[in-house]
C-alpha positions, 0 to 999 in steps of 0.5 A: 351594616357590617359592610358600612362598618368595614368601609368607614374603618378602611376609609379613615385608615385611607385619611389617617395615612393620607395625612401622615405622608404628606410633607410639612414646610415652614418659613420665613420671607423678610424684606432686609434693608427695611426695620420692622416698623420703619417707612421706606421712603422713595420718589418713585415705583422705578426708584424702589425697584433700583433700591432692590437691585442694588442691594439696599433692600433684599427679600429673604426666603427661607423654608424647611420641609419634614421631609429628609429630601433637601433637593425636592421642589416644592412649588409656591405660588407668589401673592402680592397685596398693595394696600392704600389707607387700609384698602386693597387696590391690588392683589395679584398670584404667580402660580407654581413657581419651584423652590428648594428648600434652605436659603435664598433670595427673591427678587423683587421681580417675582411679585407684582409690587412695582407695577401694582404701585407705578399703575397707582401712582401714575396718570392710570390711576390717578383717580384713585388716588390723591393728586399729590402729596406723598402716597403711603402702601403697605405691601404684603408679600406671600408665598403659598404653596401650590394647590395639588400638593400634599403639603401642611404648613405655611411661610410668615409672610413680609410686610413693608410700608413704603411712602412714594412721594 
């Protein structure tokens, strides 16, 4: 009986420091270029990913941690949901990609965006999607971080909603 009492006190002891030395993060990701609330209109999926890679719309990354290393990586793991009428017709993970904390910017590379919405509005999936006429998303991007790591905490994800016509 005494034995069982020793080993429930050590064993919260265990999860208690377990606890108090994991690393904590917090952030934001923002799509700059897009008011909140505002459509993003454009013609096609390539055109969208040229807006980005010309600078009018930019994804904006930033993240701290508890810990007094700025310098360490901490490794995220990049999620794209697209949505259509409030429906997931995607949703895709790019799993453990390093990050150092501060500011920085993403490119739209890094998430699966543009081919999730060239795949729907193309011929391979034009049977899920009406024929014609603009189409509107919604588009959530996400960064987790990665499973394994002693990490509290989250970043806001970004949200855009785009009209391809």
């Amino acid at each position: 009986m005494k034995t069982s009492k020793i080993t429930m006190v050590v064993m919260a002891f265990m999860l208690t420091t377990t606890f108090s030395f994991s690393q904590s993060v917090e952030g934001k990701l923002a799509i700059k270029g897009s008011a909140k609330g505002r459509t993003i209109k454009q013609k096609t999926p390539v055109a969208l990913f040229k807006a980005f890679k010309d600078g009018e719309y930019n994804i904006h990354f930033n993240f701290r941690t508890s810990d007094v290393k700025s310098d360490q990586i901490i490794l995220f793991d990049m999620k794209t949901i697209v949505k259509y009428n409030g429906k997931t017709i995607s949703e895709t993970s790019r799993d453990g990609w390093p990050w150092i904390p501060g500011d920085m910017f993403v490119p739209i590379e890094a998430f699966d965006a543009i081919p999730a919405l060239q795949k729907f509005t193309s011929n391979e999936g034009a049977n899920s999607l009406p024929p014609k006429g603009a189409r509107s998303f919604e588009i959530i991007l996400q960064l987790v971080p990665s499973k394994g790591q002693k990490i509290k905490g989250s970043i806001s994800p970004a949200t855009m909603k785009i009209t391809i016509e």
